[in-house]
N, C-alpha and C positions, 0 to 999 in steps of 0.2 A: 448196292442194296436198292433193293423197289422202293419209290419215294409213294408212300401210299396215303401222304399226308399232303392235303395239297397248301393248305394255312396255317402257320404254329405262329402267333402270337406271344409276346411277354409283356406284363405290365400289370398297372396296380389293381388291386379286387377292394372294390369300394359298393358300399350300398348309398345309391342317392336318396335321399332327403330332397325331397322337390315341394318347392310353399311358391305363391301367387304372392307378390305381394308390390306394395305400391312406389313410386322411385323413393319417396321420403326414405322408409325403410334402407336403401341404400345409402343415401346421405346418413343418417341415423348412427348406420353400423361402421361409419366411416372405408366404405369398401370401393375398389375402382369398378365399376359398371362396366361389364361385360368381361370380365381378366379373372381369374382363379388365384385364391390367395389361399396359402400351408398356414396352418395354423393346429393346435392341439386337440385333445381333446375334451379336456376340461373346460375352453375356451369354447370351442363347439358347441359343446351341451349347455354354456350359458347363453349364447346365442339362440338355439334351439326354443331353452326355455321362456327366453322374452317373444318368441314367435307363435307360444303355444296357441291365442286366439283366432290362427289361420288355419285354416286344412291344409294336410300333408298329406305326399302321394309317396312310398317307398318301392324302388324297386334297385336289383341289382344292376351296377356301375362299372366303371372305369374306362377311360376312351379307350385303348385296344380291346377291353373285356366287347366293350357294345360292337366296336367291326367285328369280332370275331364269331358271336351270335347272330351278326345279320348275317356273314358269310355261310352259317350253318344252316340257316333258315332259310337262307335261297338254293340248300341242295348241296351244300360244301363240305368236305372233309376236314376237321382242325379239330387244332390242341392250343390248351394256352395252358402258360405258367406264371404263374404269381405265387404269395403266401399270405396265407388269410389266421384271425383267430379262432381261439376254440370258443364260442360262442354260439346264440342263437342266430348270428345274421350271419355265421360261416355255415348253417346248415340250410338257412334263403337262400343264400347262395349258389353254392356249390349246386344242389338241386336244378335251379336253371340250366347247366352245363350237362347236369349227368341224362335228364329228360331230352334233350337236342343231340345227344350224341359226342359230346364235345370231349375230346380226351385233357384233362386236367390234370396237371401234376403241381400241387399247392402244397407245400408246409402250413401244416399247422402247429401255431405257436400259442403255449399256455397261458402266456404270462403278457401277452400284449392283444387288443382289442381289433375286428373286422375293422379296415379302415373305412370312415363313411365320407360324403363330400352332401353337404347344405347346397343347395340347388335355387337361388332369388329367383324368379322369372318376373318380371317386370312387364306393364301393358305393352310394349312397344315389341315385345317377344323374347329378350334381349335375355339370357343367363350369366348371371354372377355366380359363383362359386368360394366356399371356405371348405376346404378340404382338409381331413385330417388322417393321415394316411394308417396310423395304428401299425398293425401288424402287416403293411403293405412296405413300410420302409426300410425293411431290415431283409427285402430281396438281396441276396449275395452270389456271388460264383459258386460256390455250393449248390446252390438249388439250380442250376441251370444245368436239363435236362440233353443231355448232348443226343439221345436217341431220337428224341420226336423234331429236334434240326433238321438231322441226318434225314431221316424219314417223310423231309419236307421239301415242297416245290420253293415254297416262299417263306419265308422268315416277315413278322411285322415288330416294329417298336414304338413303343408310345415315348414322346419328349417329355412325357412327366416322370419317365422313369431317370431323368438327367436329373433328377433336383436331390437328390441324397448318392453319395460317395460310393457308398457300396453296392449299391444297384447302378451306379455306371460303370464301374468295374467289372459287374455281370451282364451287362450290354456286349463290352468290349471282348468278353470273352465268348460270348453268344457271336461275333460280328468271327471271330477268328475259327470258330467252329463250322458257322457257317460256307465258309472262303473255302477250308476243308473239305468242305462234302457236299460244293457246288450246289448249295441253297440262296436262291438270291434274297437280298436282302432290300424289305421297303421299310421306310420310316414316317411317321407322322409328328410335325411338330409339335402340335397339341393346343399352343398357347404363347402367346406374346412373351408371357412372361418368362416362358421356357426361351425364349430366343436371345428373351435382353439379359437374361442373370444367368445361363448357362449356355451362352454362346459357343465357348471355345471349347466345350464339352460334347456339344452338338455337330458341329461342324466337325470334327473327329469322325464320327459314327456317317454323318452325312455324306462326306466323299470317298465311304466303301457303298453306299447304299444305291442300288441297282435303281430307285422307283423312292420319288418323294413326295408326301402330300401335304400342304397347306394353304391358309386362306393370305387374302390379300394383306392383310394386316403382318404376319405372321411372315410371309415372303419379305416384306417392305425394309421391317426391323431386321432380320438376320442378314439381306444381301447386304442391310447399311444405305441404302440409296432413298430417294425422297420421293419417286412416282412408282407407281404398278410396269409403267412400260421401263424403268430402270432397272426393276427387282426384275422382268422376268429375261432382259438381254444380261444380267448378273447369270442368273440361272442357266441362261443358254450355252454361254460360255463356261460353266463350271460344271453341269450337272445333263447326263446321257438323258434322264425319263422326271420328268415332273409335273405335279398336278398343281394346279394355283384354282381354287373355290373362291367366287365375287359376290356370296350371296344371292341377294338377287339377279344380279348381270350375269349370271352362267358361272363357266369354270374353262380354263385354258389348259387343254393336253399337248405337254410335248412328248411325243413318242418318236426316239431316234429323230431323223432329222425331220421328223412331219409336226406341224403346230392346226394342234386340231380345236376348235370354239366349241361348246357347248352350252346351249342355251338350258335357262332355268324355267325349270313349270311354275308358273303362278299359283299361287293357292292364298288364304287368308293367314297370315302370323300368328302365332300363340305361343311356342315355347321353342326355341333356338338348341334346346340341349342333344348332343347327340348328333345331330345334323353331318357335319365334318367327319365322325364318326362314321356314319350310314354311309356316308358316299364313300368314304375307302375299302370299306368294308363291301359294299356292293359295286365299286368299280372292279375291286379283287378278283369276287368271282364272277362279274359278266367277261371281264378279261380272259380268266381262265376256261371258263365254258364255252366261250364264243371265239376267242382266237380275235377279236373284232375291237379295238379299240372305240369307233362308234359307238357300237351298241353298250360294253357296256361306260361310255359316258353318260349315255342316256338314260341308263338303268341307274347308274349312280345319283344323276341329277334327280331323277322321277322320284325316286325312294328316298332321299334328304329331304328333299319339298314336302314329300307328307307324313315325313317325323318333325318338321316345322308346324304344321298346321295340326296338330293335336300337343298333351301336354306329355312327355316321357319320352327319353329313345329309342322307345320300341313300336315296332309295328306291328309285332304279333302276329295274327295268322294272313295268309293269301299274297306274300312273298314270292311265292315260286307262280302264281295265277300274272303276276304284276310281269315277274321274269319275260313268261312268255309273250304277254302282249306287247312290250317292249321292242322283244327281240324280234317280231313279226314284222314291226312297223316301221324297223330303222335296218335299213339295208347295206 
């Protein structure tokens, strides 16, 4: 079968909640600074409501959801699957997906709420996160769309989707479909905390996974080693294709047996969210458009640095203007 999907994605459909607010505020809410914490929705909305005297920014979420609209914004073919409520923020949402082309295949459930994620951003640029997945945690083997696999170059997964039972089950059955019908398979850790409390869940899914992405922290925890140069000879020795993101120090590609540097664009900090997001999502397709692992590092770097330097993970229009002058400039 013609794979005429070049990026199918799975993972959670969240609308973020994005507030400015000052570190106090973190101390305050008792929350770890910079790390994502699950929590309800009840609990959320009282959260919420003791933040009401800040302005809030809403837009639609989830770390694979935001790669997989930068992927389509730069010109890409994808589908994602998740399961969203029947609600007003499942019809936000979905919207964004069906305006970009994006093929969607989402359950909608009656009786359970769009999951949303509380978004801290701190002066320093730094995102905390309280997430409450709603109708995003009850992803199962059932909903997973064995056509748009099949129909795919690349398969992606988000490591938040390791944190409820029955969505790594439909990982795992996604990972076996995949194997079937020669879609390769990348992963994003997502988060520390996905590495420290679902290790041996992860690591499962990660030694079938073709292409891996994570930042320094997030490599550090999971190899188990105590330097960045320990996590990435861990790596070398366990793992064919992997991306390791240093913030601002660049990001290091191993591709087959080449170790390629990439340096970061400088720009002013503002909001951290997404970031991680943009570059897989924009390494994806400079990768797949260009054949050029250079280029697209470079595309990846460019395009995270100025989803840092504004507040939200999106970039919005002039994506594909960014594409080209990238790809002119790196040989």
């Amino acid at each position: 079968m013609e794979k005429d999907i070049q990026l199918c994605a799975i993972g959670n459909a969240l609308v973020d909640i994005q507030i400015e607010v000052p570190d106090e505020i973190i101390q305050q809410f008792n929350l770890n600074k910079g790390e994502m914490q699950l929590t309800d929705i009840a609990k959320q909305r009282e959260l919420i409501k003791g933040l009401s005297g800040f302005p809030m920014h809403k837009s639609s979420g989830g770390s694979a959801a935001n790669s997989i609209i930068a992927f389509s914004q730069l010109g890409g073919k994808a589908a994602y699957q998740t399961v969203i409520g029947n609600d007003d923020l499942e019809k936000f949402y979905s919207k964004e997906f069906t305006d970009l082309g994006i093929e969607l295949s989402a359950k909608v459930m009656d009786d359970n709420p769009t999951g949303t994620c509380l978004v801290l951003i701190t002066p320093d640029s730094e995102r905390t996160m309280v997430t409450a997945l709603g109708a995003s945690a009850f992803y199962n083997e059932s909903d997973v769309n064995e056509d748009l696999i099949k129909r795919s170059q690349y398969m992606y997964l988000e490591g938040y989707e390791f944190t409820q039972d029955a969505s790594y089950n439909a990982l795992l059955k996604a990972v076996d479909i995949a194997k079937k019908h020669d879609t390769n398979i990348s992963l994003t850790f997502s988060d520390v905390f996905v590495t420290q409390v679902f290790y041996d869940k992860l690591k499962t899914v990660a030694d079938s996974a073709n292409l891996i992405f994570c930042n320094e922290a997030e490599a550090i925890a999971f190899s188990k080693q105590n330097t960045l140069e320990e996590a990435i000879d861990y790596f070398k020795e366990n793992h064919k294709n992997f991306i390791i993101t240093k913030g601002a120090n660049g990001s290091i590609i191993r591709w087959h047996d080449e170790i390629i540097n990439i340096p970061a664009y400088k720009i002013e900090p503002k909001d951290s969210t997404g970031a991680g997001d943009m570059f897989a999502g924009a390494f994806m397709f400079g990768f797949m458009d260009s054949q050029s692992v250079q280029k697209a590092g470079h595309l990846a770097s460019y395009t995270s640095s100025q989803v840092v330097a504004k507040l939200g993970a999106r970039l919005g229009e002039g994506l594909i203007e960014i594409k080209e002058k990238i790809f002119g400039e790196i040989k």
